[in-house]
MARKESE-418790 format. One line per 2 residues: number of its first residue (from 0); their letters; for each residue x, y, z of C-alpha. Coordinates in steps of 0.1 Angstrom, whole numbers. Each point is the difference from the previous one (the first is absolute). Layout:
# MARKESE-418790
NUM = a = X Y Z | ...
# end
This chain:
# MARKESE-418790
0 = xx = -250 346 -1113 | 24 19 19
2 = xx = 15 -15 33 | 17 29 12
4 = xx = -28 15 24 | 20 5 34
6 = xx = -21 8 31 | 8 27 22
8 = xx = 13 -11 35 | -19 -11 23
10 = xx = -25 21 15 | -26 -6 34
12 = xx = -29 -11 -10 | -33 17 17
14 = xx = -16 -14 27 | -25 -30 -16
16 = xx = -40 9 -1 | -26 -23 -3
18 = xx = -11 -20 -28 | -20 -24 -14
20 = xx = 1 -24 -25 | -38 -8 -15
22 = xx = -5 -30 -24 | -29 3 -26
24 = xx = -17 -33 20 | -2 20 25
26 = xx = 29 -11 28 | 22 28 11
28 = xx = 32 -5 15 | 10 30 25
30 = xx = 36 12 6 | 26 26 -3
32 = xx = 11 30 -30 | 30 -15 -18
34 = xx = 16 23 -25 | -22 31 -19
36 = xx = -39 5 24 | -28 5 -20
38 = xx = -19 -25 -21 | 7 -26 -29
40 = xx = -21 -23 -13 | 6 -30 -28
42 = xx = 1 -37 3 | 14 -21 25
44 = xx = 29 -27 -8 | 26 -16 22
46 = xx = 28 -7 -9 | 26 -28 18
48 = xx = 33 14 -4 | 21 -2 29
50 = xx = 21 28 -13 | 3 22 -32
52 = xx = -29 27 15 | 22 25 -18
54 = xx = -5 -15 -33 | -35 -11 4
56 = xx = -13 35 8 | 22 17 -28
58 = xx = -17 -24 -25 | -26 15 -28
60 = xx = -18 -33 0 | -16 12 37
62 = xx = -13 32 -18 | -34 -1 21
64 = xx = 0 -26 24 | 7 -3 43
66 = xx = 30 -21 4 | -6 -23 33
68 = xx = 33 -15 9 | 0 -33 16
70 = xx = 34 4 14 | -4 15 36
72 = xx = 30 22 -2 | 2 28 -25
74 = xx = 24 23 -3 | 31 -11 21
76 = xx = 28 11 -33 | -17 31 -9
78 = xx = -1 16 -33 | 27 8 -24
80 = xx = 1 14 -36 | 16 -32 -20
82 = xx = -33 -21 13 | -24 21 -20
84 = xx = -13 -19 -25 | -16 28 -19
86 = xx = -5 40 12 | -19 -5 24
88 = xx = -21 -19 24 | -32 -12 -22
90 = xx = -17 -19 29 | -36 17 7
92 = xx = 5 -9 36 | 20 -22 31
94 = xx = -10 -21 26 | 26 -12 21
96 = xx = 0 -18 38 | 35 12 16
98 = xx = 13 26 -14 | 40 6 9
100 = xx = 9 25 24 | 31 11 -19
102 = xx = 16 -19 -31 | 31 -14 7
104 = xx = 22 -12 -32 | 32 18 -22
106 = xx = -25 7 -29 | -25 19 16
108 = xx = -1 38 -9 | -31 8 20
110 = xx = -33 -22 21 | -33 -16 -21
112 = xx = -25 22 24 | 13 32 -14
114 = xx = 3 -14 -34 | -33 -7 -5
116 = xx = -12 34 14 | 21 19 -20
118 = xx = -14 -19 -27 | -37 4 13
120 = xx = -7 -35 5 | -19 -1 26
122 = xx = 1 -37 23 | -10 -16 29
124 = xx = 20 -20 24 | -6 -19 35
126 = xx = -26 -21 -25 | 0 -40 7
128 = xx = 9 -6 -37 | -1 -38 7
130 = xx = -35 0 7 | -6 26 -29
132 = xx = 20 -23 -23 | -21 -33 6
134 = xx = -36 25 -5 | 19 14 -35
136 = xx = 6 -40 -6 | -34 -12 9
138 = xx = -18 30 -15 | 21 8 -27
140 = xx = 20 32 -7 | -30 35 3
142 = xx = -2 39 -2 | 12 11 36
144 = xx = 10 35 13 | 22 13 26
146 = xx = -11 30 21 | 21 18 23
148 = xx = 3 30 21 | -34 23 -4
150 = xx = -15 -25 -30 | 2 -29 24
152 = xx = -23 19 28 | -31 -6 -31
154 = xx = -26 -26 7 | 7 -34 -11
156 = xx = -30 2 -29 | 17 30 -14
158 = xx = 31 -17 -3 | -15 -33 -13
160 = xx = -18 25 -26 | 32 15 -7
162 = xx = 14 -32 -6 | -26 -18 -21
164 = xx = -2 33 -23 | 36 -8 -16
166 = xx = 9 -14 -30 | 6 -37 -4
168 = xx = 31 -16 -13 | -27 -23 -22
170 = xx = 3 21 -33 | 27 28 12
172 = xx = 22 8 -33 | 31 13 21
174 = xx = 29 -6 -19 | -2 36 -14
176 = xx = 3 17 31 | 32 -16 13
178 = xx = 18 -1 -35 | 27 25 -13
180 = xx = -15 27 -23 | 32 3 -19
182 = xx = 25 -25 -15 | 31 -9 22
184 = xx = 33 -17 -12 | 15 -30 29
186 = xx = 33 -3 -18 | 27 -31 10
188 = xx = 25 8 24 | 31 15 -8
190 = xx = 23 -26 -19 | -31 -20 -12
192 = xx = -3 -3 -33 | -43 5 -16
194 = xx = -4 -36 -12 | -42 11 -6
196 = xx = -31 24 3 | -22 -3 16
198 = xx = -36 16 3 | -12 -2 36
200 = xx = -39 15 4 | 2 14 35
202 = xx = -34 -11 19 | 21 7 32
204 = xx = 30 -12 -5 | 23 -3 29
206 = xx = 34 15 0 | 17 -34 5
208 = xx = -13 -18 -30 | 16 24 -27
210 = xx = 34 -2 18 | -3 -37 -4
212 = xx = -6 4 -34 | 30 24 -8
214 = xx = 23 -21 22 | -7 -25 -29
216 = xx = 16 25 -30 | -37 10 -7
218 = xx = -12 41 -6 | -31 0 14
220 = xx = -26 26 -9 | -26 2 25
222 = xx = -32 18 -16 | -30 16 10
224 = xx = -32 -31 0 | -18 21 -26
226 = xx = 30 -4 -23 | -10 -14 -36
228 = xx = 10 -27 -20 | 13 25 -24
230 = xx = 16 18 24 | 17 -36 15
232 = xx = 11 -5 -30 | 19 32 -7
234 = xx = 29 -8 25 | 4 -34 -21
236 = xx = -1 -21 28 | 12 -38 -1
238 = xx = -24 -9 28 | -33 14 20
240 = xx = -2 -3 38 | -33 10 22
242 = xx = 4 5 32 | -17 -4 34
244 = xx = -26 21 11 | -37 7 18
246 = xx = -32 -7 -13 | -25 -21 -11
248 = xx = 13 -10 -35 | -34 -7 -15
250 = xx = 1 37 -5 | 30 3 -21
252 = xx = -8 2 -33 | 24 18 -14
254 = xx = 30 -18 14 | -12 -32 -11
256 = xx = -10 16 -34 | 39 10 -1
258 = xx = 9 -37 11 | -19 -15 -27
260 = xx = 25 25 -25 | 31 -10 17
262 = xx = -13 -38 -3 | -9 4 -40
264 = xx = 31 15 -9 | 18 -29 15
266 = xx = 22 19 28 | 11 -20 27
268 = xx = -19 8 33 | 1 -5 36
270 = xx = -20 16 32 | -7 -4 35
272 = xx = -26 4 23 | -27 24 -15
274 = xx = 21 -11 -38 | -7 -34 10
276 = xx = -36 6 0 | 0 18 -29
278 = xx = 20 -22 -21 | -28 -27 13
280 = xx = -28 26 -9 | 17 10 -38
282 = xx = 1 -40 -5 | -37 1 0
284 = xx = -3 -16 43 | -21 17 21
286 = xx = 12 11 40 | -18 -1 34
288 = xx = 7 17 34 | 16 -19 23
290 = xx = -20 1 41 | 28 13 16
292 = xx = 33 2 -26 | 34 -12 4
294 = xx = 20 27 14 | 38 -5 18
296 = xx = 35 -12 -6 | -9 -37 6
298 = xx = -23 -16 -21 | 12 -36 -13
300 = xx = -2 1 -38 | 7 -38 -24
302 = xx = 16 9 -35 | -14 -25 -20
304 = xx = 32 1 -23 | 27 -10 25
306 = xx = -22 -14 24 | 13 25 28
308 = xx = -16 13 27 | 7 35 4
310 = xx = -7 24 29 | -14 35 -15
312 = xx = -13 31 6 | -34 12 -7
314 = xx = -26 25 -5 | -29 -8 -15
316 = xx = -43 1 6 | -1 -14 -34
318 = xx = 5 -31 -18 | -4 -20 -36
320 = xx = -30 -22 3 | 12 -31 -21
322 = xx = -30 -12 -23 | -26 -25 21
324 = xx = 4 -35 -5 | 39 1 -10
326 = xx = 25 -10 22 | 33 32 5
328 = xx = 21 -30 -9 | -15 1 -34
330 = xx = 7 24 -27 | -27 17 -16
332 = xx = -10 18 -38 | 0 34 -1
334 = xx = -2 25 -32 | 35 -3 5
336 = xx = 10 -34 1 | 4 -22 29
338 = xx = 9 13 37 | 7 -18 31
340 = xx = -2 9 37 | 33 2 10
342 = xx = 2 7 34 | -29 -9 25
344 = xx = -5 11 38 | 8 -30 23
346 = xx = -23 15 31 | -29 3 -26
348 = xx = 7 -13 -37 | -3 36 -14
350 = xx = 16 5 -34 | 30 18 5
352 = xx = 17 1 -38 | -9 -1 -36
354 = xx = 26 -13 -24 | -12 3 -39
356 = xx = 13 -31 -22 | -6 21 -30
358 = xx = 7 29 7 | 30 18 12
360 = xx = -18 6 39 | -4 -7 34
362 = xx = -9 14 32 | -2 -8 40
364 = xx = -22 14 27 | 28 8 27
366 = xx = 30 24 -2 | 27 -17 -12
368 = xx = 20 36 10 | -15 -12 38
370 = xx = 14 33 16 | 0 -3 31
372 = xx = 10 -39 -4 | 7 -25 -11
374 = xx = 13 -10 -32 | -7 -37 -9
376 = xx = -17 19 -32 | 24 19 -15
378 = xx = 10 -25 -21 | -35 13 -22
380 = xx = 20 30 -14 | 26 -17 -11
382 = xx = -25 -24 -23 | -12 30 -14
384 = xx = 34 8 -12 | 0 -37 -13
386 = xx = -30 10 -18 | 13 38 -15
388 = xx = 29 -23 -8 | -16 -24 -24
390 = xx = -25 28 -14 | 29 19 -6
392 = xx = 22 -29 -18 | -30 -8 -20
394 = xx = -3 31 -15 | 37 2 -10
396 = xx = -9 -35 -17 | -25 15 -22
398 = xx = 18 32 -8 | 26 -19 -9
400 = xx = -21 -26 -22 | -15 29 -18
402 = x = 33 18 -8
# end
């Protein structure tokens, strides 16, 4: 993904209209426009970062949902074209308390209000996203719309309608509309050698987690989610990588059709977030939808192979239901062999990473890329070098056996 969107400078934003923000329960929460007026509507989530707005909006796994963010202030270092971490802002709309005034910091190239409306986001600020926060966490996350300006002057029943009329996230197959439609090359820096390639399925990737990637010596080729195995294979790739990305992934078959190849043929694999669930869904376990998600820059995380406690970033209204009756700290038997949990939620014992013990493959639930913050995961990338390494050595073994 490129990161070299610049905003223009900053501009005065128009005078705020009224708006209101209308659950699908039923509870409405009344404030002020905040970036584009008009009317959005998908499902709620909060998310806890402190910081990082930037990043969080600019990120496909959002595609459809109304970002609520805990932290009061939003806003305060503006918006700059190196935080984008895809082409544009994905989130369906935002809910803010305080918005900033002005931003104030070196990096800023222009303010979030205008952002957004140039975007057409339409959001809603003045809102007491506390109190929103703990209905979202007693409820669990919901459909909710925000109506501004001339839509927010309709009755309250034809905005509930309007509300309870849109899609669920429960069975949305999404990863096709936030994925690239044509093959893209994320080469090493300049004066890194390519050590690998490697085969990246973009499910809405973000821009950060191919740099990583190349950073390492690896060519990355991000492709388009309907990509084929035979078409995977073509580029003669020493490793697969799925990314994150939105949706319910009950509903994709083909990527976990696509998994299953990569997994036959042997190739060493790792994924995050909506990889991580397919990984778990390709192994033959089944996934559930979390009440209200794990979503923020903070969210205590125990690897189960160093016995760490990490503090990671997340983005997920999905999870890997771990089969009844066995405990995460036991492995299971899959088609494919054994596989572990290893990583689990410390707030709520949710299974946050897959490692395979017979096949080349793992996964975790978080973003070990964590842009906006921070970076106790990033060590993950580098143990799936480890793992192109050893496929990679193997295969010299055998080609040298055979000559």
């Amino acid at each position: 993904m490129s990161q070299e969107t610049a905003y223009p400078a900053q501009q005065r934003a128009d005078l705020p209209q009224d708006a209101v923000l209308v659950l699908e329960d039923g509870r409405t929460f009344r404030g002020e426009s905040y970036g584009a007026v008009g009317r959005t509507v998908g499902e709620a989530v909060f998310a806890t970062a402190m910081t990082g707005y930037q990043e969080t909006f600019t990120d496909p796994s959002y595609h459809r949902q109304v970002i609520v963010m805990t932290a009061p202030h939003i806003g305060n270092t503006g918006v700059n074209g190196a935080d984008m971490e895809s082409q544009r802002i994905w989130a369906a709309g935002v809910v803010v308390r305080d918005p900033a005034l002005r931003p104030s910091n070196w990096r800023s190239q222009g303010d979030l209000g205008s952002a957004l409306a140039e975007a057409g986001v339409v959001g809603i600020s003045g809102v007491d996203t506390r109190a929103l926060t703990r209905h979202l966490r007693d409820r669990g996350a919901m459909r909710a719309g925000i109506f501004s300006g001339e839509d927010a002057r309709a009755t309250t029943d034809e905005l509930l309608e309007a509300v309870r009329t849109a899609p669920e996230m429960t069975g949305a197959a999404l990863a096709a509309e936030v994925s690239t439609t044509e093959t893209y090359v994320v080469s090493p820096p300049e004066g890194t050698p390519v050590r690998f390639t490697v085969a990246a399925l973009d499910l809405g990737v973000k821009g950060r987690t191919p740099a990583l990637l190349a950073k390492r010596g690896i060519a990355v080729h991000i492709m388009p989610a309907a990509t084929t195995f035979e078409e995977l294979m073509a580029i003669s790739p020493d490793g697969v990588f799925f990314s994150n990305g939105p949706g319910d992934p009950a509903s994709a078959d083909h990527e976990v059709g696509l998994l299953r190849q990569v997994l036959d043929a042997g190739l060493p694999f790792f994924g995050i977030c909506f990889g991580n669930q397919l990984l778990g869904r390709a192994l033959g376990l089944d996934t559930y939808k979390l009440v209200f998600g794990h979503r923020g820059i903070n969210q205590p995380v125990l690897d189960r192979t160093t016995g760490k406690v990490e503090v990671t970033s997340h983005n997920h209204g999905f999870a890997i239901a771990w089969p009844q009756g066995v405990p995460t700290s036991e492995p299971v038997q899959t088609p494919y062999g054994a596989v572990r949990c290893s990583h689990v939620a410390l707030n709520d014992d949710v299974v946050e990473g897959l490692a395979c013990e017979d096949v080349p493959a793992f996964s975790v639930q978080y973003h070990p890329e964590a842009a906006a913050g921070p970076h106790d995961a990033e060590y993950l990338f580098d143990r799936f070098v480890q793992s192109l390494t050893t496929y990679h050595d193997e295969r010299k073994k055998d080609a040298s056996a055979q000559a």
